[in-house]
N, C-alpha and C positions, 0 to 999 in steps of 0.2 A: 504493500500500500504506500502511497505517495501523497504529500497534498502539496498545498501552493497558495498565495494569494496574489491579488491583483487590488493596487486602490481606486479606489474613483475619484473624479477628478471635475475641477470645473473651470470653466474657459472663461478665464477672465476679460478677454480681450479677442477678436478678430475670428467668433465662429462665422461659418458659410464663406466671407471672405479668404480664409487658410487653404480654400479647397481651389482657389486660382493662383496661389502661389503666392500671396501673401503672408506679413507676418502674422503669428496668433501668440500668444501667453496662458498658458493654462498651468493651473495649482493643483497639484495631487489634495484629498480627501486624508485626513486620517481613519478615514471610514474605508472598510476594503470586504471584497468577496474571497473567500473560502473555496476551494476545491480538495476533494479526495475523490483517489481513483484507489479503485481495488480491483483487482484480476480474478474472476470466479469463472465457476465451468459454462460453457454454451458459446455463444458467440454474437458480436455486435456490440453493444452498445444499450446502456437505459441509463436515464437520468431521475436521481431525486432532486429536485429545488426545494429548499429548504429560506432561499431569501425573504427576508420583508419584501416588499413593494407596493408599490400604487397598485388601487383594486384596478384589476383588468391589464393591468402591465404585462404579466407573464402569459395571457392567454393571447394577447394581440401578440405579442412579439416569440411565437411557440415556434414558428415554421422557421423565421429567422435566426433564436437560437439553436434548432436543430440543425441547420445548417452552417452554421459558426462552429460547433462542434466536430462535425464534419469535415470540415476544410482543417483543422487545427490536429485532429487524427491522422489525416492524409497528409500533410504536411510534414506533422513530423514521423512517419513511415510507421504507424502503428497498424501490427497486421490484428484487425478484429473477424477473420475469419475462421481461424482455430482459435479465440480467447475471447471473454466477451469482458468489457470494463465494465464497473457500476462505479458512476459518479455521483455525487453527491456535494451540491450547492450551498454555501448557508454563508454566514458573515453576518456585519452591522451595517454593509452600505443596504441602502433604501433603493430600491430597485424604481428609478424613475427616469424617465427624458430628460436629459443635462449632467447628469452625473458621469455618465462615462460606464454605467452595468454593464451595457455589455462587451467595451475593453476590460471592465474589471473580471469579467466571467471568461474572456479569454485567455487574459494574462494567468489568471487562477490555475484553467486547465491546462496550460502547456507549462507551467508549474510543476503541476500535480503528476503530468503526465511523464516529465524530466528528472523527477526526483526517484515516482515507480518504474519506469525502466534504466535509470542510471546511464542517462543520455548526457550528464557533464557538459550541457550546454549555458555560455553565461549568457548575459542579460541581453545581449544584443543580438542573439540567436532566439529566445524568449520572445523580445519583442518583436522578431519576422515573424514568431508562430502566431502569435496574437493577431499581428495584422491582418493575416490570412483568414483569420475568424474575423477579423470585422470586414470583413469582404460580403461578408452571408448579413450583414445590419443594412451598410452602406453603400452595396455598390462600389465605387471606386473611393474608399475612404483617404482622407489626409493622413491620416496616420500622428497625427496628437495626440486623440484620445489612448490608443494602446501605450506610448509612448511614456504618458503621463504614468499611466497604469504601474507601468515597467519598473523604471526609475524613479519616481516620485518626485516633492520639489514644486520648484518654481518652473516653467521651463520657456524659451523661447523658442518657436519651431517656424519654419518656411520647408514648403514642401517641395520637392523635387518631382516634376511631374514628369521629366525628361527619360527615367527609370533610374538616374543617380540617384545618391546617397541625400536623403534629408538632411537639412542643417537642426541640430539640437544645441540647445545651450543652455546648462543649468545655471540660474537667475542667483542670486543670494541677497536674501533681503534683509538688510539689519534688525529689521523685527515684525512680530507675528503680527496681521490688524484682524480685528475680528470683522467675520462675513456670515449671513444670514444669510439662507435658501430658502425661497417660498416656493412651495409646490403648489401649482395648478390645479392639478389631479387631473390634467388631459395629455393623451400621452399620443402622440403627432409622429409617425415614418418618416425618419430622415430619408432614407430614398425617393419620396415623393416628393420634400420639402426642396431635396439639395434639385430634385431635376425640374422643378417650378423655379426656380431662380436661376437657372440655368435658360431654361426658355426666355425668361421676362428678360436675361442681357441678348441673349442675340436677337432679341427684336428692336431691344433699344442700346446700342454697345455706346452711344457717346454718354448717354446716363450713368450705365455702371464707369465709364469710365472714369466722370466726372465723381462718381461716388466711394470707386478703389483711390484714388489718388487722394482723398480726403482723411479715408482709413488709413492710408500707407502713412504718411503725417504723425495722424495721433496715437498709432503701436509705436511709432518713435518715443512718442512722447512719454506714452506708460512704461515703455522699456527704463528710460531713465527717473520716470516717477518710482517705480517699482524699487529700483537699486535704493535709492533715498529713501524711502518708506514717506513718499510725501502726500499725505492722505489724500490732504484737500484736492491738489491736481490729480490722484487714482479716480478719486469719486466723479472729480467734472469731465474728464474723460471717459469713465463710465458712460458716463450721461449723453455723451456726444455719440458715444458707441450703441447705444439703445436707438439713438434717433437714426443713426446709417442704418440698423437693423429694420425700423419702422419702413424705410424708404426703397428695401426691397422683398417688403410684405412681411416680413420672416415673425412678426410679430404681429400679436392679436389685441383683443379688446382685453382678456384674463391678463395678460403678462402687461399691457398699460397700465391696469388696475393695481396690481401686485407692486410695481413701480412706484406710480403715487402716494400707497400706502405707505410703504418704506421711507420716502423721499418728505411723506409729511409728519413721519414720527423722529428725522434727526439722521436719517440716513443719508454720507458723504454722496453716493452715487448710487445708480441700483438702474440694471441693463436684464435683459432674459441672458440666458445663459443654456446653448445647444441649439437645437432643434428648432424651436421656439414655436410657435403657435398652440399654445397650450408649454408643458413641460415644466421648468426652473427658469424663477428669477432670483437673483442674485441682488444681496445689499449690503456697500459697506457703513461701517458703523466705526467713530472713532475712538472708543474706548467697548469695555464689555456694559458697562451700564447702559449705553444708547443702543448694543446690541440687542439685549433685555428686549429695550422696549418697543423695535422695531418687530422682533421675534411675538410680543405679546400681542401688538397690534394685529397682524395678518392673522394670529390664528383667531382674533378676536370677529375675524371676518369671515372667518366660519375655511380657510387658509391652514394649510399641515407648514410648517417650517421647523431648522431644526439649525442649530450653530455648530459656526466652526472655525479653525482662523487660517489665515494664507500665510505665505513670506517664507 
């Protein structure tokens, strides 16, 4: 028997936009998924999930984990036709849109899966297997989320869409800020989200152009707000980064809402985070007390949120 974990993670800065080759910043989670594999008689494959999540998370997203699993078996050469694995899911992430589940549940399994056959592969052999399972979520993913997973941290990532090597670069922040995640409770296919936004630029390319060039600016800026720990500019950047999200749909009427809540209980900044139309919104708070109250407000609004800190 072998396990593993994977953490989750949340994109502070440049989702949807990362998938054209832009910069994005994402925070690993102290929250993480669990994996155990165990080698019993028969053959193939069964899955126990054992995660929290949003109600209807695991049902909507069931063909896609099956298939994430899949790719991350075949990948790394496990033969399941003489031996059957029984895996088994659990942890403390919260299985939700924005978090990064299901690089957490991949990183998990080729973990799990490295440790019970004594594959002696490091982390950056780990994180191509993870990748390859988020192929089965996304389509052609950026490859942050796993990434994040992998390594943990702050991270800076621009993706290599050429089939080179991605740029990664661990951030190092002088100190932790506390962040609040409001859950939606609507859980949104990035594969249908990322190829709607895909359509909306080739119909109008001098828009998005006008609209990557603005992004590309202010990941500059959080990259060096980041390094400083300078709240006030993470937050108004934030903020700026919610409105480029507004302006190519990626955000709804629930994650505006979730927004303004934050934003009018003391929150520096507060953007959706992943997916977006429904999923995670994200809020910083400059100390743990205005965390508190940001975190009391949303669930006062009838709102699941849960804390955490970045850096």
């Amino acid at each position: 028997m072998g396990s593993g974990k994977g953490y989750g993670k949340t994109i502070l800065f440049g989702e949807h936009f990362v998938v054209y080759n832009l910069p994005a910043i994402a925070s690993a989670l102290g929250s993480y998924t669990t994996a155990e594999v165990k080698v019993v008689d028969g053959k193939g494959w069964e899955v126990i999930d054992q995660r929290p999540a949003t109600p209807g998370y695991k049902e909507k997203k069931y063909d896609e984990a099956m298939h994430s699993i899949k790719n991350v078996i075949e990948h790394m050469n496990i033969d399941v036709g003489c031996q059957k694995l029984e895996i088994t899911f659990s942890g403390d992430l919260f299985a939700a849109s924005g978090v990064g589940a299901s690089a957490a549940q991949a990183t998990s399994l080729s973990r799990a899966i490295n440790e019970t056959f004594t594959l002696m592969l490091d982390d950056e052999k780990i994180n191509e297997a993870a990748y390859e399972g988020e192929k089965a979520y996304h389509g052609t993913p950026s490859g942050i989320d796993n990434t994040a997973s992998t390594y943990g941290g702050l991270i800076w990532f621009v993706k290599n869409s050429d089939g080179g090597k991605s740029t990664m670069e661990i951030l190092q922040s002088p100190e932790k800020i506390p962040l609040v995640i409001a859950n939606s409770g609507i859980t949104a296919s990035t594969t249908e989200v990322v190829a709607d936004v895909r359509r909306l630029k080739e119909s109008n390319p001098e828009k998005f152009e006008y609209i990557f060039n603005e992004y590309k600016v202010l990941s500059e800026k959080a990259k060096k707000a980041l390094l400083e720990s300078d709240k006030n500019l993470i937050g108004k950047l934030m903020n700026q980064n919610h409105k480029l999200l507004q302006d190519i749909t990626v955000s709804s009427e629930v994650n505006d809402k979730l927004v303004e809540i934050a934003i009018n209980n003391g929150a520096l900044g507060a953007k959706l985070t992943g997916t977006g139309r429904g999923g995670l919104v994200i809020a910083l708070a400059r100390n743990e007390e205005i965390q508190e109250k940001i975190s009391n407000a949303i669930e006062m609004e009838g709102y699941q949120s849960w804390k955490t800190m970045i850096g």
